[in-house]
VEXKE-32335 format. One record per residue (C-alpha): residue number from 1; z, x, y; residue in three letters. Coordinates in nm, 3 decimals, m for minus. Each point is the difference from the previous one (the first is absolute). Example, Ala and Ser with C-alpha at 12.3 -4.5 7.8 and 13.67 -1.06 7.14 Angstrom:
nr/pz/px/py/rest
1/0.780/1.230/m0.450/ALA
2/m0.066/0.137/0.344/SER
***
This chain:
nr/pz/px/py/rest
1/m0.356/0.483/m0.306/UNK
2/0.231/0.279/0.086/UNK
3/m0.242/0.136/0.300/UNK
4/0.002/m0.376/0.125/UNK
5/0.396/m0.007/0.002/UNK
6/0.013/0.347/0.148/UNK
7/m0.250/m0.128/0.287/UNK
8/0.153/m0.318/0.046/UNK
9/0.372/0.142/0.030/UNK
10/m0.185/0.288/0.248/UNK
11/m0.117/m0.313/0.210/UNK
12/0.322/m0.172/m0.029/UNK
13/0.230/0.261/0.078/UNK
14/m0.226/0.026/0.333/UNK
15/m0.014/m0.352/0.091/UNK
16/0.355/m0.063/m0.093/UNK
17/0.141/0.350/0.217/UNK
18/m0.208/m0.135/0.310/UNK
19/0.231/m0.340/m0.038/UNK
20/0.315/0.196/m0.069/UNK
21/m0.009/0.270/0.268/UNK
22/m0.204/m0.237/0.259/UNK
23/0.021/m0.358/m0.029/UNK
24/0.291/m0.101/m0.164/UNK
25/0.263/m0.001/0.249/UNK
26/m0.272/m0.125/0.293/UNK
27/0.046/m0.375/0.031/UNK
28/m0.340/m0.115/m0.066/UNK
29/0.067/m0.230/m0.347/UNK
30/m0.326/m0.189/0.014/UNK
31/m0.220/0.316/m0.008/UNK
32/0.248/0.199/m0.221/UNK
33/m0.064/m0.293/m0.185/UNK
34/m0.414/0.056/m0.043/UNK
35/0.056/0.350/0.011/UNK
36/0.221/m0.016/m0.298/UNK
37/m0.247/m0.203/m0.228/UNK
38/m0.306/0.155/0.116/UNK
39/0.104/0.345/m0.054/UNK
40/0.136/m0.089/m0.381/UNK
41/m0.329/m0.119/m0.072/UNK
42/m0.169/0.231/0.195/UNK
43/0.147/0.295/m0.182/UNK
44/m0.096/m0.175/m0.343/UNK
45/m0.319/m0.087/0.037/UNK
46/m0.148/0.315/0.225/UNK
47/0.053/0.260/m0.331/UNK
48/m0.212/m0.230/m0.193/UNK
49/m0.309/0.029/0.273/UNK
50/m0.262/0.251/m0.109/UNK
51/m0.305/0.083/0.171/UNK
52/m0.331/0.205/m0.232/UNK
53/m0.188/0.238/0.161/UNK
54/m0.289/0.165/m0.154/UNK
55/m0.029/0.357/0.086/UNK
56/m0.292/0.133/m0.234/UNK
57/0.127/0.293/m0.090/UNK
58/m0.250/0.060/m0.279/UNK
59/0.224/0.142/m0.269/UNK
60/m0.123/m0.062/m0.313/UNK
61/0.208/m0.037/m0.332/UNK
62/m0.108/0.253/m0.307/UNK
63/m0.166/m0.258/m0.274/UNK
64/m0.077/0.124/m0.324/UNK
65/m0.119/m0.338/m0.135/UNK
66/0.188/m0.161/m0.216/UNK
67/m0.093/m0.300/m0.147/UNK
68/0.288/m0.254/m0.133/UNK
69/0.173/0.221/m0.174/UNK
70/0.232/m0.043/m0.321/UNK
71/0.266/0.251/m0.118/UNK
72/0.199/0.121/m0.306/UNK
73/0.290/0.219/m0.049/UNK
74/m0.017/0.343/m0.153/UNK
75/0.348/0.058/m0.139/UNK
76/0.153/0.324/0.063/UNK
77/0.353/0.133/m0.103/UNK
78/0.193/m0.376/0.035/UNK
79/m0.093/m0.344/0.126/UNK
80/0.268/m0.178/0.018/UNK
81/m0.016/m0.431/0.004/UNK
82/0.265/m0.111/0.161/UNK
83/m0.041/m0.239/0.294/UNK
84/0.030/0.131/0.309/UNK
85/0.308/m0.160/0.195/UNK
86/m0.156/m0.269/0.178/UNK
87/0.342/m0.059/0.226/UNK
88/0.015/0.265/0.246/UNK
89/0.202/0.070/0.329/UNK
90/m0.298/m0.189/0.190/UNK
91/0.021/m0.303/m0.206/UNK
92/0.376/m0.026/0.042/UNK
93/m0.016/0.034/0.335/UNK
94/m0.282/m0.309/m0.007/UNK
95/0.256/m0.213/m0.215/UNK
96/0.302/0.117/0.219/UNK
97/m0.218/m0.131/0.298/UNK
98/m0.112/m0.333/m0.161/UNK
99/0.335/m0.118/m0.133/UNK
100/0.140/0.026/0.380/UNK
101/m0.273/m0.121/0.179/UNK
102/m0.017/m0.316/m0.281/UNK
103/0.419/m0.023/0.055/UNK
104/m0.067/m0.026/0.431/UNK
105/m0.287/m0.215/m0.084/UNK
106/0.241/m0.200/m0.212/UNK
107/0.207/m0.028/0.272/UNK
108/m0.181/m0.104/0.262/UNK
109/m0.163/m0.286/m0.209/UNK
110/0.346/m0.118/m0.076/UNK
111/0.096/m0.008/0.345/UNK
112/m0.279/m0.172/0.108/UNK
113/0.135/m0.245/m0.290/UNK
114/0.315/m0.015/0.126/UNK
115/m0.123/m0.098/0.382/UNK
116/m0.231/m0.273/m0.117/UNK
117/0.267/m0.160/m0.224/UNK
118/0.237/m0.022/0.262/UNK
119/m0.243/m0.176/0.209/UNK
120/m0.095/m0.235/m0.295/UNK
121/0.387/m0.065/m0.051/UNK
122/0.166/m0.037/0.320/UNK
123/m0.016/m0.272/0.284/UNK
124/m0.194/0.130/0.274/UNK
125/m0.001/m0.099/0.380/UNK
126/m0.271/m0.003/0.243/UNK
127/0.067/0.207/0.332/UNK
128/m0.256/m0.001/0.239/UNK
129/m0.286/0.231/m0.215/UNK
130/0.258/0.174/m0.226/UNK
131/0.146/m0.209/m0.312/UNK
132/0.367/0.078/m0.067/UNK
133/0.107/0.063/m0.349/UNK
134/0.309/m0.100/m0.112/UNK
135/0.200/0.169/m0.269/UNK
136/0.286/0.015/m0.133/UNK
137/0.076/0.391/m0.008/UNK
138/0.176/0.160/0.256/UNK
139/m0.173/0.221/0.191/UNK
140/m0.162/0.066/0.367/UNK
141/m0.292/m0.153/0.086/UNK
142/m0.325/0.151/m0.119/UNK
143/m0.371/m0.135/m0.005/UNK
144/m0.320/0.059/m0.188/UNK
145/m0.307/m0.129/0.191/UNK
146/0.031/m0.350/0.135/UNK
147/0.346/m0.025/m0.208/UNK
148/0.384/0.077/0.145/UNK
149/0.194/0.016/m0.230/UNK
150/0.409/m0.121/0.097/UNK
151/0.323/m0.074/m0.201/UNK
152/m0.002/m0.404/0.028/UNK
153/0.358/m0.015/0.063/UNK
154/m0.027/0.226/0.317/UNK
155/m0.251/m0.242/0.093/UNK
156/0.121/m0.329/m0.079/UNK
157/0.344/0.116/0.143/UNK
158/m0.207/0.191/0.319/UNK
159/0.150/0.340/m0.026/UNK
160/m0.313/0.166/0.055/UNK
161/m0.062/0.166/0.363/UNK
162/m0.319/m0.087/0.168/UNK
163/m0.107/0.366/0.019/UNK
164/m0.046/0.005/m0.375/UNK
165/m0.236/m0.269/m0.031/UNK
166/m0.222/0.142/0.330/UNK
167/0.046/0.357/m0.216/UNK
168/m0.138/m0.120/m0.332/UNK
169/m0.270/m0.274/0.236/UNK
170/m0.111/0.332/0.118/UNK
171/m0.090/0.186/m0.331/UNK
172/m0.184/m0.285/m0.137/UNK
173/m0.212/m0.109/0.325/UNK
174/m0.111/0.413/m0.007/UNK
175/m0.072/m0.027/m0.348/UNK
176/0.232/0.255/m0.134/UNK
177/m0.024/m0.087/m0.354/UNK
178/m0.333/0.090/m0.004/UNK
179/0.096/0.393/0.056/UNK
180/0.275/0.042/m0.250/UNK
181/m0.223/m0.142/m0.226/UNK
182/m0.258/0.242/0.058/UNK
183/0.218/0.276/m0.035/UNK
184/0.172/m0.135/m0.307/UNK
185/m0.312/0.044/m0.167/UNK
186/m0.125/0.336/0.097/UNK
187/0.383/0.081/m0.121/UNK
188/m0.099/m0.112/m0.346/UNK
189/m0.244/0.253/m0.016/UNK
190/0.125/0.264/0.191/UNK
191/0.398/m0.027/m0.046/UNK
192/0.000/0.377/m0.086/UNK
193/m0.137/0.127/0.380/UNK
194/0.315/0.010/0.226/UNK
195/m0.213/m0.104/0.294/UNK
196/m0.044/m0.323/m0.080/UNK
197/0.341/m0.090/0.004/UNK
198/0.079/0.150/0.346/UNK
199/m0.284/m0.224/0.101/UNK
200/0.133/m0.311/m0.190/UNK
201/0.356/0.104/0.187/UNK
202/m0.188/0.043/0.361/UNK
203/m0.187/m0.357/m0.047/UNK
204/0.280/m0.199/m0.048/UNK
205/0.217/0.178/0.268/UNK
206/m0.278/m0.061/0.232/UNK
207/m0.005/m0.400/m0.078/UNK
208/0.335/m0.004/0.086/UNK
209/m0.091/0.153/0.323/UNK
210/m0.244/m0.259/0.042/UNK
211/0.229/m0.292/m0.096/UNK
212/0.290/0.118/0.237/UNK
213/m0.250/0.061/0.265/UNK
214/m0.093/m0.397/m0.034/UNK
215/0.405/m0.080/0.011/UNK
216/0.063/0.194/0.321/UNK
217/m0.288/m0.148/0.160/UNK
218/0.205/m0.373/0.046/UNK
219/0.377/0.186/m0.114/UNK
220/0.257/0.243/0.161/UNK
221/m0.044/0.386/m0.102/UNK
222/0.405/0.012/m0.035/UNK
223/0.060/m0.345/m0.176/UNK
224/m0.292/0.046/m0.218/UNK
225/0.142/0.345/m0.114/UNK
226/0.322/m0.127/m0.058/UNK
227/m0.135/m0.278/m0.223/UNK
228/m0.154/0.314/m0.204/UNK
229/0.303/0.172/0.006/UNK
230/0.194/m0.264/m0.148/UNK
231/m0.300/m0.054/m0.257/UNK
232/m0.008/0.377/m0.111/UNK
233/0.201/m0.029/m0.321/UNK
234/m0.194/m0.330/m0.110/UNK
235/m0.310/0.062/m0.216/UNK
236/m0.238/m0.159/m0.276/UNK
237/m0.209/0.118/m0.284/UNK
238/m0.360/m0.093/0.087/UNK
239/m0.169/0.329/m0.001/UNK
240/m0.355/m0.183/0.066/UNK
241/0.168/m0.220/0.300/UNK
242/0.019/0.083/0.354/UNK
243/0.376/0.012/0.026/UNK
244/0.203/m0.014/0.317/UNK
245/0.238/0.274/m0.111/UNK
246/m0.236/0.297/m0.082/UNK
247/0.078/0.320/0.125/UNK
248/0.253/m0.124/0.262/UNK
249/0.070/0.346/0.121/UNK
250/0.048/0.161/0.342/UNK
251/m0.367/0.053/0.026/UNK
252/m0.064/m0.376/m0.006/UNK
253/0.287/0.028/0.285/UNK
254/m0.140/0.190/0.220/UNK
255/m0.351/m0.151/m0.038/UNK
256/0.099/m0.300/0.177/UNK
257/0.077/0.209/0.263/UNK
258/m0.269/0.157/0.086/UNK
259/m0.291/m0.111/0.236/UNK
260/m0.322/m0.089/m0.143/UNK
261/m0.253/0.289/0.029/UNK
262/m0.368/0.017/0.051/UNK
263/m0.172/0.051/m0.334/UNK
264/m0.339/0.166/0.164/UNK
265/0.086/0.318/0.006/UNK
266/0.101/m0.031/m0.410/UNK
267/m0.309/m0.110/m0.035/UNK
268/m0.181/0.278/0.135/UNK
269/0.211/0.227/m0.196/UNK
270/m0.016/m0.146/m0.306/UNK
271/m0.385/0.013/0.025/UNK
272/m0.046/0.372/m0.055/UNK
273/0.237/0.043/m0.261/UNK
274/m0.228/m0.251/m0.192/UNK
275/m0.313/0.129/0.085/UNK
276/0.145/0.355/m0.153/UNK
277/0.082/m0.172/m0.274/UNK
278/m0.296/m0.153/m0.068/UNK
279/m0.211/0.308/0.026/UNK
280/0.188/0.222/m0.212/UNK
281/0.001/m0.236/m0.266/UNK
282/m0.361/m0.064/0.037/UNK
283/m0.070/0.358/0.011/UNK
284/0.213/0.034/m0.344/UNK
285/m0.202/m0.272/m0.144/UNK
286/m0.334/0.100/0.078/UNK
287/m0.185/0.093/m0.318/UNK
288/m0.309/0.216/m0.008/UNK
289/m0.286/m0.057/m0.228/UNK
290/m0.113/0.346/m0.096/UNK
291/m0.201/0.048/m0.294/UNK
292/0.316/0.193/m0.200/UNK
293/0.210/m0.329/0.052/UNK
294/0.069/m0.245/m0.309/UNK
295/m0.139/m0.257/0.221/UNK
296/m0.352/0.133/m0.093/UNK
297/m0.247/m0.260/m0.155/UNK
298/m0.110/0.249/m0.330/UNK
299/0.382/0.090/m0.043/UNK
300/0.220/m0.305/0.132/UNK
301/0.058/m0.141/m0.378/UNK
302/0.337/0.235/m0.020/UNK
303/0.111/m0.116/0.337/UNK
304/0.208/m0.336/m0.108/UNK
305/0.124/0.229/m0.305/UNK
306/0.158/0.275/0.233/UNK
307/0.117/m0.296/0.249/UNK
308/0.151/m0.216/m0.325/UNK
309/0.195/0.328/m0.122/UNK
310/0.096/0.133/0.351/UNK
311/m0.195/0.322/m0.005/UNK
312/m0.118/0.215/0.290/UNK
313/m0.320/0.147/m0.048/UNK
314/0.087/0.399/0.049/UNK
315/m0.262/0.290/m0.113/UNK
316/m0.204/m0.198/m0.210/UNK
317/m0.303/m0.021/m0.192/UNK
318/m0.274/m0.255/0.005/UNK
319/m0.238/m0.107/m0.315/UNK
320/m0.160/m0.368/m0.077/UNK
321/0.240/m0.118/m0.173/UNK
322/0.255/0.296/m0.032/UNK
323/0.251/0.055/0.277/UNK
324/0.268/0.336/m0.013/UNK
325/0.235/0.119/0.263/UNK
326/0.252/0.235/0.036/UNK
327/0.293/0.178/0.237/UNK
328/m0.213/0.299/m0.059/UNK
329/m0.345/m0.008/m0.159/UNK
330/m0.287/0.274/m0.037/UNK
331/m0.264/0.061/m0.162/UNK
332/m0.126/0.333/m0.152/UNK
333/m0.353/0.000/m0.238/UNK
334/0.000/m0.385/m0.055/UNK
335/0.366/0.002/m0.101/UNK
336/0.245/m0.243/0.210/UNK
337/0.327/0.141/0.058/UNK
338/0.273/m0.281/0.129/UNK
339/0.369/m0.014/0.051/UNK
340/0.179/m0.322/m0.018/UNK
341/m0.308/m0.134/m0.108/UNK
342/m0.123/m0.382/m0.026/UNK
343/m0.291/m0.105/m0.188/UNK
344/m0.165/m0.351/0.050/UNK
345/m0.293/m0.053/m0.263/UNK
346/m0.215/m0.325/m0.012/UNK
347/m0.028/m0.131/m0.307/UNK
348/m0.347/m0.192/m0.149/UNK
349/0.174/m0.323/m0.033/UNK
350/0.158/m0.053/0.321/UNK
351/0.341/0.186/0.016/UNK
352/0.121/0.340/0.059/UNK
353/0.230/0.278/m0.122/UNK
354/0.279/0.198/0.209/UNK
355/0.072/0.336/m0.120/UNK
356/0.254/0.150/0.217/UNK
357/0.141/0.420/m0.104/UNK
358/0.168/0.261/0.220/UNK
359/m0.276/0.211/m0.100/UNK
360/m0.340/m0.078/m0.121/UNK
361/m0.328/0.162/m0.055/UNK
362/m0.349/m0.184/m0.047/UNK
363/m0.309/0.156/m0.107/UNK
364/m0.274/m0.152/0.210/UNK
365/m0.228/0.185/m0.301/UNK
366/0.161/m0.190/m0.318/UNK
367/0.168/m0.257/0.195/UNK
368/0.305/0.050/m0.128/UNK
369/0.366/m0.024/0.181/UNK
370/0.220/0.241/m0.198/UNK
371/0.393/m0.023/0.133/UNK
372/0.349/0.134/m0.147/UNK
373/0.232/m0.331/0.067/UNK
374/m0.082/m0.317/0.195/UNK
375/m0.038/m0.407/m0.082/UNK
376/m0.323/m0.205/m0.057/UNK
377/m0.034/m0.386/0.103/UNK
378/m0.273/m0.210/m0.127/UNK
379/m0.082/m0.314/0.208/UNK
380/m0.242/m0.236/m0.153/UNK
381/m0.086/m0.120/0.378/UNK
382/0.117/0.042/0.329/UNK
383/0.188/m0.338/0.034/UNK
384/0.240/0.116/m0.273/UNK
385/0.359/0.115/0.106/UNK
386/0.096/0.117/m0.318/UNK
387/m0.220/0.250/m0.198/UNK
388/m0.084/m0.101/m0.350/UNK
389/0.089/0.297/m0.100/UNK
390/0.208/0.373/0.180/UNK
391/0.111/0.283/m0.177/UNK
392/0.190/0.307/0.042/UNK
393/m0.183/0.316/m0.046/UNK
394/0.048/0.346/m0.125/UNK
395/m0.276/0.299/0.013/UNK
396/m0.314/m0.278/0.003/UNK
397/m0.361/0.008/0.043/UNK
398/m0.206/m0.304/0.099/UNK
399/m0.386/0.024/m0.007/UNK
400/m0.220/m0.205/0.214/UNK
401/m0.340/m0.089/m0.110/UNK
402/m0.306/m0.252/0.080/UNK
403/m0.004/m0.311/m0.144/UNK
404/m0.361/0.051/m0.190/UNK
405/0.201/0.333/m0.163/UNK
406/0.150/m0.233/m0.250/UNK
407/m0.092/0.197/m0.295/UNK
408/0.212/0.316/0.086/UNK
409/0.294/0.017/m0.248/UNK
410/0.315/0.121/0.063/UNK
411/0.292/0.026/m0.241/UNK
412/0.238/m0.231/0.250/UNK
413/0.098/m0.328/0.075/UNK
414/m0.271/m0.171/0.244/UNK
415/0.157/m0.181/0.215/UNK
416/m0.220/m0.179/0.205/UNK
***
């Protein structure tokens, strides 16, 4: 998850500079438009592409063959059994990110709520292909698809200047409703990456471009800007509506007056600075299949483990049903030597144990992982969030043996 947000804001930042720096202040609103919602979804959906390629390197893992194993724990100076603390920084973070997305979620649904109930509730008016809503709050027009939305008294009373109706009749004939939805959503889920609210902001800007574009087309530049003018200090609350005041600012201004430019040469600009981003995301993504990989057939089983507890495989070891990695990790006689080390051993009925220690040795002679501190988690099978059981450890020594070496006591706890 984190490499996919890294990516994704990498590929953002990118498509979202070209706009800033290069299109946004060229008068070309119908392709700022596409460019706009391509590149957002673009950018999220490229870091997700991954191509396999299968280079043969012909590495092969060391296998001492291990059947399905079972363990028990030798104690040493103290074992302590206190639960390991099962709410960390990274689970915080999860709940932190949860609790806001659910709140945005919240409300959006609500104002989605609020839309359709005004519909439901109000007297509504036929125009041409638009349906006018009327209600009773005061406040500038604004639409939502098919729907303009107008204070009925300002209607009834005709207070309204033509301009705003041809306005909001432009956002929902180009289907503007359908964007801010679209980035609504991917707000939900990423609220936290700053780029998608500069691309929220740039959207909407633009369909006011768009709209004032289809204004000036039958209306005076200087009496349409004076209607605006005299407009700037109205405003309404309907963050999911296309709103005739938004971002009324001098850029909006000077837009008008601009001639409309050519968009082919953006286009062939934009082109390469997508193609680089394609390949160097692709070329991140690639995976190779060489025989040392987890993704090998006789060792894959501790794959989904490493991916479900967000380990990297770094200097590790490979048995049938006994995986052991460390920062550092060498071994001397038949005698493993690992810092930082992480133990994944298969269990006979169908789960696994995570023994994690700053430093750990394991005899590949006995079997046995001897370590001075570290924490043991015993899943019954790999669907389980929660271990059944964790513990804190102090000076320990856990022996591995084959399951048909069942008569081998040991003055310990078994705990498999």
């Amino acid at each position: 998850m984190i490499e996919y947000v890294i990516k994704s804001t990498i590929c953002l930042s990118v498509s979202y500079g070209f706009y800033h720096f290069v299109l946004q202040n060229v008068k070309i609103p119908i392709f700022n438009r596409f460019y706009l919602l391509f590149s957002l979804l673009f950018a999220l959906i490229v870091p997700l592409i991954k191509i396999q390629m299968n280079l043969n390197i012909g590495v092969n893992p060391t296998n001492y063959g291990f059947s399905s194993v079972t363990g028990i724990l030798l104690h040493g100076e103290e074992v302590t059994g206190n639960p390991i603390q099962l709410l960390t920084f990274q689970s915080l973070l999860i709940l932190i990110y949860g609790l806001i997305s659910s709140i945005l979620l919240v409300r959006f649904a609500l104002n989605i709520y609020k839309i359709i109930r005004l519909i439901q509730t109000s007297k509504i008016v036929h125009l041409q292909k638009t349906q006018i809503v009327l209600v009773e709050i005061k406040s500038l027009p604004y639409s939502f698809f098919s729907y303009i939305f107008v204070n009925r008294s300002d209607y009834e009373e005709d207070r309204l200047e033509k301009e705003l109706f041809i306005h909001e009749q432009a956002h929902c004939r180009q289907f503007h409703s359908i964007d801010i939805l679209t980035v609504e959503l991917i707000k939900v889920i990423l609220w936290f990456n700053p780029f998608i609210w500069l691309y929220r902001k740039a959207i909407q800007l633009n369909h006011e471009y768009l709209a004032d574009n289809k204004v000036l087309s039958n209306h005076d530049l200087t009496d349409y800007q004076n209607t605006l003018i005299n407009l700037v200090f109205r405003n309404n609350s309907t963050y999911l509506a296309s709103n005739f005041n938004y971002s009324l600012t001098k850029k909006r201004l000077i837009m008008m007056t601009k001639n409309k430019s050519k968009s082919v040469t953006y286009k062939i600009a934009m082109v390469p600075v997508l193609a680089v981003l394609v390949f160097y995301f692709i070329s991140c993504n690639n995976e190779s299949k060489e025989s040392k990989s987890y993704e090998n057939n006789d060792v894959a089983w501790y794959h989904p483990i490493l991916q479900k507890h967000h380990i990297e495989p770094e200097g590790f070891n490979n048995f049938e049903n006994v995986f052991e990695m460390g920062t550092e990790n060498s071994i001397d006689d038949r005698i493993a030597t690992l810092k930082d080390a992480v133990f994944v051993i298969k269990t006979a009925k169908g789960g696994y144990i995570l023994i994690k220690s700053p430093l750990a040795v394991h005899n590949l002679n006995t079997n046995r992982i001897d370590g001075e501190t570290g924490t043991i988690e015993i899943y019954a099978s790999l669907k389980d969030t929660k271990p059944i059981k964790a513990y804190t450890l102090k000076k320990f020594n856990y022996q591995i043996r084959n399951k048909e070496n069942t008569n081998d006591s040991w003055d310990a706890k078994e705990i498999d």
